[in-house]
N, CA, C and O atoms as CSV, one atom per row, in Angstrom:
chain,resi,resn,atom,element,x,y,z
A,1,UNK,N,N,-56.921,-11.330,15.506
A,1,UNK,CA,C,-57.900,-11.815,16.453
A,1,UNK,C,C,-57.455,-11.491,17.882
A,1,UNK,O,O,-58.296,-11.334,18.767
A,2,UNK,N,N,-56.240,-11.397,18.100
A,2,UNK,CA,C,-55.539,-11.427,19.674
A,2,UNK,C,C,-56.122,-9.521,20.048
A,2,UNK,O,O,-56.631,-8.853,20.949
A,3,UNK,N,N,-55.631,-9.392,18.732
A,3,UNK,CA,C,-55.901,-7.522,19.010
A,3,UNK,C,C,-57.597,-7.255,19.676
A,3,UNK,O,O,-58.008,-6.815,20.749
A,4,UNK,N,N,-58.272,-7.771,18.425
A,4,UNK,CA,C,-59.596,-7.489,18.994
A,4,UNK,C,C,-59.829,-8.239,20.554
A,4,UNK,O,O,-60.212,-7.503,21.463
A,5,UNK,N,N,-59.569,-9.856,20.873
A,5,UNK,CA,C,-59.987,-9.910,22.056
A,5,UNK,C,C,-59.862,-9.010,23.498
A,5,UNK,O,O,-60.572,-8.699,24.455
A,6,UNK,N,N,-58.174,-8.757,22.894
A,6,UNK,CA,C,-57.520,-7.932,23.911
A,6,UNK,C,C,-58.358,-6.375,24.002
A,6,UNK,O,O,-58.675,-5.882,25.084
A,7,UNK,N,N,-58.595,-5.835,22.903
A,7,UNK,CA,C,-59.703,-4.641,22.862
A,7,UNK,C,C,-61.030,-5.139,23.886
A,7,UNK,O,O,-61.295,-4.383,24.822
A,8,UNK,N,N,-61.916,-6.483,23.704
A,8,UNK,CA,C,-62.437,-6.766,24.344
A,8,UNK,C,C,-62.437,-6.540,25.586
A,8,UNK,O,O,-63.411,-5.978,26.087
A,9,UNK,N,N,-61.515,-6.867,26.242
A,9,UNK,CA,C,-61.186,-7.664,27.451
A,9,UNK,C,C,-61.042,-6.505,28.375
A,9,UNK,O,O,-61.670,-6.478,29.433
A,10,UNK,N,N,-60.327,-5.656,28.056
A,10,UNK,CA,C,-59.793,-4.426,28.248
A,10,UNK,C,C,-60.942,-3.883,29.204
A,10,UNK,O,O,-60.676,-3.875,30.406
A,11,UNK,N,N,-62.128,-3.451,28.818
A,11,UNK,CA,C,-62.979,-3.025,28.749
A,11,UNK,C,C,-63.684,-3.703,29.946
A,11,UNK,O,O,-64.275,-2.937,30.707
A,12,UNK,N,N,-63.709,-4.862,30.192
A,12,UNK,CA,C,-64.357,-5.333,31.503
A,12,UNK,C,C,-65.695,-5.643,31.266
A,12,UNK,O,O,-66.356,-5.741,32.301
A,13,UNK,N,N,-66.184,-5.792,30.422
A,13,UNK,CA,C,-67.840,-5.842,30.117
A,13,UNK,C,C,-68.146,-7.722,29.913
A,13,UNK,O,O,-69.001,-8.349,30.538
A,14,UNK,N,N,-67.549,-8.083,29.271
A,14,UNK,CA,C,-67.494,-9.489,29.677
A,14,UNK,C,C,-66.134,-10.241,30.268
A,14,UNK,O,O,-64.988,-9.809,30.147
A,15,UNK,N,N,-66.472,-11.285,30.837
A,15,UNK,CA,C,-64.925,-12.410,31.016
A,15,UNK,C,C,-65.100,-13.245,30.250
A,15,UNK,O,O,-65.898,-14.172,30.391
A,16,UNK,N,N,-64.405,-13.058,29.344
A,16,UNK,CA,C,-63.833,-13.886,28.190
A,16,UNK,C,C,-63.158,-15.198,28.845
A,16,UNK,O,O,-63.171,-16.132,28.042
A,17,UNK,N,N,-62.708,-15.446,29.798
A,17,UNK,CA,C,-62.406,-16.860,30.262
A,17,UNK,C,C,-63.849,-17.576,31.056
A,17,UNK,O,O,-63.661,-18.628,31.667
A,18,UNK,N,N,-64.889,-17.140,31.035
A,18,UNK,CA,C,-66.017,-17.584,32.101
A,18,UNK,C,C,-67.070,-17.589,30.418
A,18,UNK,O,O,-68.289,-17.735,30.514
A,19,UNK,N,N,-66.495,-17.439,29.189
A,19,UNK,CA,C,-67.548,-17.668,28.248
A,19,UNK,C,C,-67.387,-18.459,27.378
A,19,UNK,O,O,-66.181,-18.692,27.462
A,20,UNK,N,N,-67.878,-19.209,26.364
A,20,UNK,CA,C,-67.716,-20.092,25.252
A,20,UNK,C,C,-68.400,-19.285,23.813
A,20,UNK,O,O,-68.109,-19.531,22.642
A,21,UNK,N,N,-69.089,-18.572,24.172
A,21,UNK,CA,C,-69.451,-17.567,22.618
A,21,UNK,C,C,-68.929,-16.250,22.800
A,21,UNK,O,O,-68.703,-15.854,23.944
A,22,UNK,N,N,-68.644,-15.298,21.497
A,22,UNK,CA,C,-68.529,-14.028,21.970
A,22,UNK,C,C,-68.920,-13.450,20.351
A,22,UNK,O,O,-68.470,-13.853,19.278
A,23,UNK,N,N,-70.031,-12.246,20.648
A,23,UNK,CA,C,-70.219,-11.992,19.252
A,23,UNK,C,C,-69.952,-10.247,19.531
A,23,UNK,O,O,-70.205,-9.600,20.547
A,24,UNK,N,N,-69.337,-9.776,18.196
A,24,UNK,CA,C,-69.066,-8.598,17.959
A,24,UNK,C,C,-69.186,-7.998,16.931
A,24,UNK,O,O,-69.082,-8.829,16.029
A,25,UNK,N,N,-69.374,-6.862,16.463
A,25,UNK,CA,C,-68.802,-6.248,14.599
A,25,UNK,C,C,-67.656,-5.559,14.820
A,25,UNK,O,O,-67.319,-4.730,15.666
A,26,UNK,N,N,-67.097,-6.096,13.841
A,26,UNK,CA,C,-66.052,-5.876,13.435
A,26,UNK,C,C,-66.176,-5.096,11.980
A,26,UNK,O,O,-66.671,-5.622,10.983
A,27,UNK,N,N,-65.559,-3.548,12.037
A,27,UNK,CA,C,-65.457,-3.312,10.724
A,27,UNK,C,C,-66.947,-3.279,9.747
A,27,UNK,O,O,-66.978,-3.309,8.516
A,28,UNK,N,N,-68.152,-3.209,10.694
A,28,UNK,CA,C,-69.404,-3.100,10.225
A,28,UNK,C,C,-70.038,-4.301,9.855
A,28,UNK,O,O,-71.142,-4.373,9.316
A,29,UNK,N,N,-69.184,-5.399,10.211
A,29,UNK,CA,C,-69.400,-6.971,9.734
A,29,UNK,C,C,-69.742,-8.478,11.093
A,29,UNK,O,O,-68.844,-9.215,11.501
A,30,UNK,N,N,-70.815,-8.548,11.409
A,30,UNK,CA,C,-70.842,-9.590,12.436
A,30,UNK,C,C,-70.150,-10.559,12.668
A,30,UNK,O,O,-69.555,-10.897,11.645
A,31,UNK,N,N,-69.860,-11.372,13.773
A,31,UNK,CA,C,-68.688,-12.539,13.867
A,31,UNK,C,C,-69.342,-12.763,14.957
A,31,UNK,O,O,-70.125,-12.131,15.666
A,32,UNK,N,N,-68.700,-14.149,14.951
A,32,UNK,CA,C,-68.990,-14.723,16.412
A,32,UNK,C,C,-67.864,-15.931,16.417
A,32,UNK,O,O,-67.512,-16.690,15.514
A,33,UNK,N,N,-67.490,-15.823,17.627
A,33,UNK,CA,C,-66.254,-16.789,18.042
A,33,UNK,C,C,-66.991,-17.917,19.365
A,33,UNK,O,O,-67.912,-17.744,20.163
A,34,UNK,N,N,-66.011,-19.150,19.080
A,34,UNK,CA,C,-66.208,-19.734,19.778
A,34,UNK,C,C,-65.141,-20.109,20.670
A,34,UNK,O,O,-64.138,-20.324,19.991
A,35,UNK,N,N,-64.843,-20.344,22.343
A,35,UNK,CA,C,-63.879,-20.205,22.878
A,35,UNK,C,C,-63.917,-21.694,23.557
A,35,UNK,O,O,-65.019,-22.152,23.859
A,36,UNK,N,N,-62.643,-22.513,23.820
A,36,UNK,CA,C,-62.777,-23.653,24.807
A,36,UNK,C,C,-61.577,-23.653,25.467
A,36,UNK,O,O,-60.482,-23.361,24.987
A,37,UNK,N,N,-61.827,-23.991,26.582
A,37,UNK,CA,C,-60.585,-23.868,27.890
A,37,UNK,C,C,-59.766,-25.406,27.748
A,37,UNK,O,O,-60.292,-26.496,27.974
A,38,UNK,N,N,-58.569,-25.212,27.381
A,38,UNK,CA,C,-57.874,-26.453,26.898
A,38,UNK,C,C,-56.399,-26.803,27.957
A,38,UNK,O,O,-56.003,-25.827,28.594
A,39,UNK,N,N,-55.876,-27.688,28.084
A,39,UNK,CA,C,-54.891,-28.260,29.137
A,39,UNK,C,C,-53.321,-28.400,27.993
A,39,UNK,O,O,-53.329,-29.269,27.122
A,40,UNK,N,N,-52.204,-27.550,28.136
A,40,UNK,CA,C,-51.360,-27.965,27.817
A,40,UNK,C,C,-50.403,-28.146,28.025
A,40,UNK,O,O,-50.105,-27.063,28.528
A,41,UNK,N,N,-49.358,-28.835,28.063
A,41,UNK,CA,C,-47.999,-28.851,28.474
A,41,UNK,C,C,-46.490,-27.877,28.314
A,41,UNK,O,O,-45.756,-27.726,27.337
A,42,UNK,N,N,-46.421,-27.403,29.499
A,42,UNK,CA,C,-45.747,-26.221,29.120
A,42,UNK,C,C,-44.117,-26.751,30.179
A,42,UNK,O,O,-44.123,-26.970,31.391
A,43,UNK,N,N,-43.057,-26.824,29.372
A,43,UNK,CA,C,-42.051,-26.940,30.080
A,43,UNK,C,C,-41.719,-26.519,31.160
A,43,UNK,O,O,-41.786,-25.292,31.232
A,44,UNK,N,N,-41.314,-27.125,32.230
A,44,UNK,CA,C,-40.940,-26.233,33.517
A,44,UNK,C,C,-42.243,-25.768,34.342
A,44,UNK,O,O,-42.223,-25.456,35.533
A,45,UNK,N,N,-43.299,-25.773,33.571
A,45,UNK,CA,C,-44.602,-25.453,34.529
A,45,UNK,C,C,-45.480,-26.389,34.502
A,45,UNK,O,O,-46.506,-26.294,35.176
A,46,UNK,N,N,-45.193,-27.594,33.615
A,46,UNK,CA,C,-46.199,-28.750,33.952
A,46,UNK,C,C,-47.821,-28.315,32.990
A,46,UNK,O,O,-47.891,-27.473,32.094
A,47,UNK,N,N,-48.935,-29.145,33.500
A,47,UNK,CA,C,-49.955,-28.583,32.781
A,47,UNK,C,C,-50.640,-26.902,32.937
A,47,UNK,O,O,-50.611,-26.292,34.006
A,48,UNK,N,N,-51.114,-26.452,31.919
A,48,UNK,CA,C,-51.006,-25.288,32.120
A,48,UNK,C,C,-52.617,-24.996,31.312
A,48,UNK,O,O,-52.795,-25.562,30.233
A,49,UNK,N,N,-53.605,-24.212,31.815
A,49,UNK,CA,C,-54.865,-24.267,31.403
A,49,UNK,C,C,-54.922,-22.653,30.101
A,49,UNK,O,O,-54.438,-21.557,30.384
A,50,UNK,N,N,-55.388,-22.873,29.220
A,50,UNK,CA,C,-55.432,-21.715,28.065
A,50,UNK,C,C,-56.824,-22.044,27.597
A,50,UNK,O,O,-57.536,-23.043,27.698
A,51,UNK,N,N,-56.969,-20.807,27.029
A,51,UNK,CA,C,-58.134,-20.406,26.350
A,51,UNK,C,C,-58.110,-20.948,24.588
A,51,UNK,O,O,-57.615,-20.091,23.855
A,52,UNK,N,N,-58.358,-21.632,24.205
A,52,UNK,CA,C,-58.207,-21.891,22.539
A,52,UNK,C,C,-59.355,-21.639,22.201
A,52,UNK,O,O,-60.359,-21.854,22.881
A,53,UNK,N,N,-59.287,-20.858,20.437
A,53,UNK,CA,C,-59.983,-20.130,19.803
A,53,UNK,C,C,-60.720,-22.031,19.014
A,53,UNK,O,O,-60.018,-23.013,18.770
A,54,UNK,N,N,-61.551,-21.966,18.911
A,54,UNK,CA,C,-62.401,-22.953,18.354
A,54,UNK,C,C,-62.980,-22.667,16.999
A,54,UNK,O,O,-62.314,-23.088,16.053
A,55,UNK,N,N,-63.974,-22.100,16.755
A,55,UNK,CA,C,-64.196,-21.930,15.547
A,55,UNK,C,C,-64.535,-19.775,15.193
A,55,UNK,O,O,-65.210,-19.289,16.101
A,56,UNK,N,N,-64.397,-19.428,14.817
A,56,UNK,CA,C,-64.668,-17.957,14.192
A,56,UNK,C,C,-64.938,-17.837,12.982
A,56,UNK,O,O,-64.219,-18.239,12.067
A,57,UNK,N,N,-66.310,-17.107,12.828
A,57,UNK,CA,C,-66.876,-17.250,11.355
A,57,UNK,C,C,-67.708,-15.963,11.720
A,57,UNK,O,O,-67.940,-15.563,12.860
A,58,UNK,N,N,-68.163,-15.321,10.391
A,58,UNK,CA,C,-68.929,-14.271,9.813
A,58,UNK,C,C,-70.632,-14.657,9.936
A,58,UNK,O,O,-71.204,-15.162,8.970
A,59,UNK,N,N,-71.335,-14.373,11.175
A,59,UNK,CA,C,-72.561,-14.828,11.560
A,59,UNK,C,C,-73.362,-14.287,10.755
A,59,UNK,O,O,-73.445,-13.062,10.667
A,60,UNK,N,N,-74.245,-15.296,9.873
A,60,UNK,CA,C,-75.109,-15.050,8.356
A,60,UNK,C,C,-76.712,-15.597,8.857
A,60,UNK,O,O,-77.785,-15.378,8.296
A,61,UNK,N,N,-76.364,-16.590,10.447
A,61,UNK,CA,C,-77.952,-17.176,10.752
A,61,UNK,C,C,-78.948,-15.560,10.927
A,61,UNK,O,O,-78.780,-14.581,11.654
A,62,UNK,N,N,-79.949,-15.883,9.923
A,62,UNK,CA,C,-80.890,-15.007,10.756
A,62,UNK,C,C,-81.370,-15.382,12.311
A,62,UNK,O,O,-81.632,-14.613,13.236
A,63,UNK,N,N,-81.384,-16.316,12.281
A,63,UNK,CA,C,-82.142,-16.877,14.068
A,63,UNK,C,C,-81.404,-16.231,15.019
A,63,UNK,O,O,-81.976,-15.424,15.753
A,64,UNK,N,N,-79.842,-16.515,15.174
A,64,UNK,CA,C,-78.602,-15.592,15.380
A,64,UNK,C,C,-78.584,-14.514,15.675
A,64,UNK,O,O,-78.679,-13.950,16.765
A,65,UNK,N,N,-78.412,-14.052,14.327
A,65,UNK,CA,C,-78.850,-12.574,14.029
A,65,UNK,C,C,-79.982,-12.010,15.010
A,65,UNK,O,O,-79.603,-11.050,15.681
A,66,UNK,N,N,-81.358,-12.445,15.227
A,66,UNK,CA,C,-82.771,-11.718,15.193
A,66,UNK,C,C,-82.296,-12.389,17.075
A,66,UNK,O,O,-82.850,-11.814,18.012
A,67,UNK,N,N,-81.500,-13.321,17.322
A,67,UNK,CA,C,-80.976,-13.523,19.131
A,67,UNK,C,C,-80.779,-12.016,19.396
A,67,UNK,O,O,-81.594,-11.202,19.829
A,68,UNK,N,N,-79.230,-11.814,18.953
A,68,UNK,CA,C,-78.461,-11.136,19.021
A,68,UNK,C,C,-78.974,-9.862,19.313
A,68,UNK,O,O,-78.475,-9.278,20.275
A,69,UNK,N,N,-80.143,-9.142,18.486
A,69,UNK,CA,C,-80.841,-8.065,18.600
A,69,UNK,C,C,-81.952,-7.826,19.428
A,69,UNK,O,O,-82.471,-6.735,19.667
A,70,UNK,N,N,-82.256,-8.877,19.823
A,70,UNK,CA,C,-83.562,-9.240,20.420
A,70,UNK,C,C,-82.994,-9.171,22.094
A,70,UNK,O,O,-83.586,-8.459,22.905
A,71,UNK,N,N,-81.724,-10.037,22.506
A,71,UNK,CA,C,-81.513,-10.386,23.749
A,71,UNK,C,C,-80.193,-9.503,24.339
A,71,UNK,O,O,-79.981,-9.350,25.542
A,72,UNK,N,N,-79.415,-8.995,23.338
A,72,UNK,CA,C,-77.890,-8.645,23.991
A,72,UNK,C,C,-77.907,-7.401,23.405
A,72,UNK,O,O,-78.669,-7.180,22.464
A,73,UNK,N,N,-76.859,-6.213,24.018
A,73,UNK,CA,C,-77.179,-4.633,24.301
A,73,UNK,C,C,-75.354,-5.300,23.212
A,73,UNK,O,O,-74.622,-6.289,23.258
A,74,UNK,N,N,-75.433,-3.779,22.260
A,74,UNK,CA,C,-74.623,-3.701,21.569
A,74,UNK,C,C,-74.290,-2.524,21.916
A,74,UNK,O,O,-74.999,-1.522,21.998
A,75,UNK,N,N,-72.839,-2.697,22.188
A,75,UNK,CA,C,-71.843,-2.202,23.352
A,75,UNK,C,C,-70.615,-1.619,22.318
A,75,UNK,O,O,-70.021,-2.360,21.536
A,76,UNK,N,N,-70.401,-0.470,22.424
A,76,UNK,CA,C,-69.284,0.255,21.762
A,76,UNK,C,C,-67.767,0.116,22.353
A,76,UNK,O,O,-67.420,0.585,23.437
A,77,UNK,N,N,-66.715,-0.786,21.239
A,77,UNK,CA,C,-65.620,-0.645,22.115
A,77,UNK,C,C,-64.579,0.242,21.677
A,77,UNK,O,O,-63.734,0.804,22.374
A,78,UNK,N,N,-64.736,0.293,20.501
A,78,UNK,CA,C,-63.591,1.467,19.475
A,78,UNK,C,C,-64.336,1.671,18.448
A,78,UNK,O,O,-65.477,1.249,18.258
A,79,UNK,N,N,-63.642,2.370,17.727
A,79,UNK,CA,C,-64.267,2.774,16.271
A,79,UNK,C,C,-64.609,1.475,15.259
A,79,UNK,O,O,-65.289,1.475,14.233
A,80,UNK,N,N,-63.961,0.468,15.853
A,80,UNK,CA,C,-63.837,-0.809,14.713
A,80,UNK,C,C,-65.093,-1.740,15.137
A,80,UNK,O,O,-65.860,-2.430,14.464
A,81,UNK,N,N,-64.976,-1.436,16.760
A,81,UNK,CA,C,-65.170,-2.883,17.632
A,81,UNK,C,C,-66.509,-2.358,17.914
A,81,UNK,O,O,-66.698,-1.147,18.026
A,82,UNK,N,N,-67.830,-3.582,18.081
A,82,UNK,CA,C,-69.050,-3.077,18.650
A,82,UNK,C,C,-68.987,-4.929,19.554
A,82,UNK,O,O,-68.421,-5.885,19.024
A,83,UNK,N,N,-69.697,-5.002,20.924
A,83,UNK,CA,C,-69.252,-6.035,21.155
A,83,UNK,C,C,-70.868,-5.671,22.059
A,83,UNK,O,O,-71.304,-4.720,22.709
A,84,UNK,N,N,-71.620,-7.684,21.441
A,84,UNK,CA,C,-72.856,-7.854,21.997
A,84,UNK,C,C,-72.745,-8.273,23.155
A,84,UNK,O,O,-71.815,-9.076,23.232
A,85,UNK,N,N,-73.390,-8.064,24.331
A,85,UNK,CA,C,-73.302,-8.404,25.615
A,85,UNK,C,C,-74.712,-9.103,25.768
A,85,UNK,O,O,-75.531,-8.868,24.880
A,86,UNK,N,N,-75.195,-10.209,27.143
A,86,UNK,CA,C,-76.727,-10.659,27.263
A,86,UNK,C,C,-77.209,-9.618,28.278
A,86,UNK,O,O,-78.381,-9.619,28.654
């Protein structure tokens, strides 16, 4: 998962810290992740703000689905990676 975000990210097409959904194919297979900005305690630096992965699952909603195609440009990031943008 770190690989693909980082493939993401790379790329500049979204900010992955300014979002809470992110949908992509992977491997010819839809997903969608969910992201939440979380507070933790990090020795020597006190609280420290991170990105935690929330839920990631294989997107099967048609409603979803028929969003996804309807509203966001499907964006080429590698041979693996296709990543929906709004």
């Amino acid at each position: 998962m770190k690989e693909i975000l980082e493939d993401i990210d790379k790329h500049n097409l979204v900010d992955i810290e300014k979002r809470e959904k992110i949908s992509f194919i992977y491997k010819a297979k839809i997903y969608t992740i969910w992201i939440q900005k979380a507070t933790i305690q990090k020795k020597g630096k006190g609280n420290v703000e991170i990105l935690r992965l929330k839920t990631f699952y294989p997107l099967e909603d048609e409603i979803e689905l028929q969003d996804l195609a309807e509203n966001h440009k499907n964006i080429l990031i590698n041979h693996e990676i296709n990543l929906f943008i709004p």
